[in-house]
N, C-alpha and C positions, 0 to 999 in steps of 0.2 A: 555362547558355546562354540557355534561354528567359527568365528572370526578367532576365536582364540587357539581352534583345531588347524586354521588354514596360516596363521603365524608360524605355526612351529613348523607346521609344513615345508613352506616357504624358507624357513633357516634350517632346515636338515638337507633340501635338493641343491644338489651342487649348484651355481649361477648360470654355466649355460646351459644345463636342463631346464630354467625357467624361462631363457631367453629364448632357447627354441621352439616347448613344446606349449605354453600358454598364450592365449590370444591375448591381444596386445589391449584387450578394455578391461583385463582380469588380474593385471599383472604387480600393479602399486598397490600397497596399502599403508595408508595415513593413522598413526597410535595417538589418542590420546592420554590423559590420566587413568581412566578406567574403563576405554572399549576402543576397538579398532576398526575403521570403514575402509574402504575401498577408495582411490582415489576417483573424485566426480570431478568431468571438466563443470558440469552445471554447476555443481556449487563455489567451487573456485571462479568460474564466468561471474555470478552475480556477487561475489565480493569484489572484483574487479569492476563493477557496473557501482557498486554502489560507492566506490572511489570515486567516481567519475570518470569512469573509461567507454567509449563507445563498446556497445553489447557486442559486435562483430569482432574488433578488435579486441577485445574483453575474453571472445572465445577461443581466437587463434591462437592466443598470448595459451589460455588454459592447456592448449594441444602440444602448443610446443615444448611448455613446461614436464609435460608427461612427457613425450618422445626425450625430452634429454636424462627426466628420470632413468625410462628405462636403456638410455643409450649408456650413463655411470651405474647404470647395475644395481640403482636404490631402490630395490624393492619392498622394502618397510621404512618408515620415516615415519619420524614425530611430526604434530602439528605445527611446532615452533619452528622444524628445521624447515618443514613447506615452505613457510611464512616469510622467514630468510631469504631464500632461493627466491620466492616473490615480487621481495619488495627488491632487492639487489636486480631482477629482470625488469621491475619498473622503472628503477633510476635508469636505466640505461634508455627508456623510453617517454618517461614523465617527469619529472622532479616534483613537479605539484602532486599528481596523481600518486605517487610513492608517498610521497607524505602524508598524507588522508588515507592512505592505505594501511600504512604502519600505526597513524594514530586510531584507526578503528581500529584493525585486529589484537593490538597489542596493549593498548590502554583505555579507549571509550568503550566499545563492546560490552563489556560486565559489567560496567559504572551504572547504569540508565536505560531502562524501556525503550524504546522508538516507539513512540503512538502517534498515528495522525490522523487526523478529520479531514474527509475531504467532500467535500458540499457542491449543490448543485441542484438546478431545478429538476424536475422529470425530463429524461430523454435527453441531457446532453452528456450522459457517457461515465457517469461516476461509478460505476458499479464494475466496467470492462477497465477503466484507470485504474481504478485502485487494487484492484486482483495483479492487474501487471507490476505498477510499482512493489507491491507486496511480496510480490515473487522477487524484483530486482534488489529488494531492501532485505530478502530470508526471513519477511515476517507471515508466519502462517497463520496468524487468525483475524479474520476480515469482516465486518460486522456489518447490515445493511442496518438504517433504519425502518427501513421497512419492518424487518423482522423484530426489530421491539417496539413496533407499533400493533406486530398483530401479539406481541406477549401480550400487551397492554389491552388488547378485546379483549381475551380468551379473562384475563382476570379480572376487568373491571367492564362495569354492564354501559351498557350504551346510554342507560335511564342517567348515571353519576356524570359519563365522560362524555357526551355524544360526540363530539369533534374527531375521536380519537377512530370513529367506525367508521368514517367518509374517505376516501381520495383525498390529499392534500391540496388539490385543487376545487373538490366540493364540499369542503368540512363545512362554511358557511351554513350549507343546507339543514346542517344540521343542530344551528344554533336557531335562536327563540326569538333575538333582537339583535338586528346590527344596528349602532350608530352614525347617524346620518354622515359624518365628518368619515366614515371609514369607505374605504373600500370593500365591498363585504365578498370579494374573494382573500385579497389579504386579510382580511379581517378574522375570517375562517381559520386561514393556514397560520398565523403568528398563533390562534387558539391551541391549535394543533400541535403546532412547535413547542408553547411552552412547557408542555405535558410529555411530551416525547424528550424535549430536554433532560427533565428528571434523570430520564432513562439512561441518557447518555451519559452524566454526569456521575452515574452509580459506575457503568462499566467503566470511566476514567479513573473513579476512586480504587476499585479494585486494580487495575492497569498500573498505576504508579504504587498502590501497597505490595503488591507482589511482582514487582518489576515482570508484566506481561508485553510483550509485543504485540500492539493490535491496530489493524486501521477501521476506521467508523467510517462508513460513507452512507452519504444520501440525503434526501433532497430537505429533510431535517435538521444538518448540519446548519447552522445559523448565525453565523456571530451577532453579538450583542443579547440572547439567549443563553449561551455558556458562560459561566461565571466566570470574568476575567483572569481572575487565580489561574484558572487553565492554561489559560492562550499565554500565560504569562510562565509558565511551566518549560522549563527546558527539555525535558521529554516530550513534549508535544508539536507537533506544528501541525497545524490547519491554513489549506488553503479549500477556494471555491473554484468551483469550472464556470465556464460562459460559454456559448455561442451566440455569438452577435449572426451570423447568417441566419435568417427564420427558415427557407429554403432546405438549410442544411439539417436544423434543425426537426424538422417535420421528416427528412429520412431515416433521420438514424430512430423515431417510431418501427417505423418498415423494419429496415436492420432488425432493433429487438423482437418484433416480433416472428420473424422468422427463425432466430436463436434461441428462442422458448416456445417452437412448434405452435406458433398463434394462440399461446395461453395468455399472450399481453397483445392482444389484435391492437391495430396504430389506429384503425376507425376512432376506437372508444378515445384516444389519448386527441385528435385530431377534430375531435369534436369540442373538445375542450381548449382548443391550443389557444387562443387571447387570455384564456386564464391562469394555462403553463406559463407565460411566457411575462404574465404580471407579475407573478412568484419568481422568475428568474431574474427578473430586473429587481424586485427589493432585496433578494439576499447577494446582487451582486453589491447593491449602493450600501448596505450594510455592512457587507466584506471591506470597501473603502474606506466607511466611515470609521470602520474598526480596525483601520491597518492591517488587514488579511491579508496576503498572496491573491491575486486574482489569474487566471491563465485561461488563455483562448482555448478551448481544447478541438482544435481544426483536426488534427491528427494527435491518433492516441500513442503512439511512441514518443513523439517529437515531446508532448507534454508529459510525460513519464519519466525520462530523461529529465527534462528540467526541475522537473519537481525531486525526484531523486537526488540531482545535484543539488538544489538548494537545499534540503534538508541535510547532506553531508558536510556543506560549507556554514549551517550552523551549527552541527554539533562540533568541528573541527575550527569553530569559532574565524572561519574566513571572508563571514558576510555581518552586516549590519543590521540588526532584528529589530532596534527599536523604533 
């Protein structure tokens, strides 16, 4: 109701009444089919970001766009004509990047979900990755496994599933007999994983039947556990994170726990670290063995970025998947 009260507004005040008297982050508004918003540089920046545009560059380009809006006096504009205007500013800046621009906005977008899995042991960063990429890719619902590990207590008793009420790194404990042949930290966590699988494999079913946008992270993510159909799915892509610094590793404990007010203390995680750190090594060799993405995740932009662009240049079919 308001956006439709401030349309007509906007076409009954003469033009330089809007030029003069309204602040300049109030002044565009963008029409779709059946509602009208505001022009956002944020939303505009990460459609530029998930062309493959540097995020900086990505936002100046958003700024300038608007200032020439309001410098030709377009104060209401369709979506399509944005888009136009966009992609015509890209070619003068990218040819590649215009291209994957146009092919998102105007033909991939409504075809296909974006879903992705992005895996990793405890404490190398899946959980701050994947909220960023998720914001750079406009996909708002972001799924830990952890939290359908604790569906998974709250429904099923510890007496049926015990693996499922341990840490991923001490589910062992909670088994009766490991086999001499295993590792019985791994042993534990693969127990773990295949149970939590299920889980993930329901949210990917509902994902592609109702074409949802969603990314799964965490330290559950598994290849070789997901049923290949998946990974094989062109709305999906999964990759794993690693740190190979142990060093480094062992901080970013600290890190989390200061970002969750010591509700995740690094003692508890640190006490355990040869066990993190076993689990980190099998789902990377497992990532390889499965042809997954694998990425260093030294810094979490640098690997945002890339992971962003890789999944742009498979949907826009510029890269080699198989």
């Amino acid at each position: 109701m308001w956006v439709t009260m401030l349309k007509v507004l906007y076409l009954s005040i003469p033009e330089e009444t809007v030029v003069a008297g309204l602040d300049m982050n109030e002044d565009i508004f963008v029409s779709k089919e059946d509602y009208t918003m505001p022009y956002s540089r944020g939303i505009l920046t990460n459609s530029l970001t998930r062309a493959g545009m540097d995020h900086g560059e990505a936002y100046r380009l958003a700024l300038s766009i608007k200032n020439q809006l309001v410098r030709e006096k377009k104060f209401m504009i369709t979506a399509d004509e944005l888009k136009e205007i966009v992609y015509r500013r890209l070619k003068e800046y990218d040819d590649t990047i215009a291209k994957r621009y146009y092919f998102w906005e105007f033909t991939k977008r409504e075809r296909q979900p974006i879903i992705l899995l992005i895996g990793g042991a405890s404490g190398v960063g899946s959980s701050t990755l994947s909220f960023t990429v998720a914001q750079w890719l406009g996909v708002s619902n972001v799924i830990g496994t952890d939290v359908l590990r604790e569906v998974l207590r709250r429904v099923i008793s510890e007496d049926l599933i015990p693996s499922i009420h341990k840490s991923s790194f001490t589910a062992w404990r909670a088994l009766r007999d490991v086999p001499r042949e295993y590792d019985k930290v791994i042993y534990g966590f693969i127990n773990q994983v295949a149970h939590i699988s299920v889980a993930i494999e329901a949210v990917l079913e509902r994902s592609i039947r109702e074409g949802i946008n969603v990314v799964i992270e965490g330290t559950h993510v598994v290849p070789g556990f997901i049923d290949r159909k998946y990974l094989k799915n062109p709305s999906i892509h999964t990759f794993i994170l690693k740190l190979e610094n142990e060093e480094m590793h062992k901080q970013r404990f600290f890190a989390r726990a200061n970002e969750t007010q010591m509700r995740r203390p690094a003692e508890y995680y640190l006490r355990h670290f040869s066990s993190i750190r076993k689990i980190h090594d099998y789902i990377v060799d497992n990532a390889i063995k499965s042809g997954v993405p694998v990425f260093e995740n030294f810094n979490f932009e640098v690997t945002a970025r890339c992971i962003v662009r890789y999944v742009i240049e498979k949907i826009t079919g510029e890269v080699d998947t198989d």
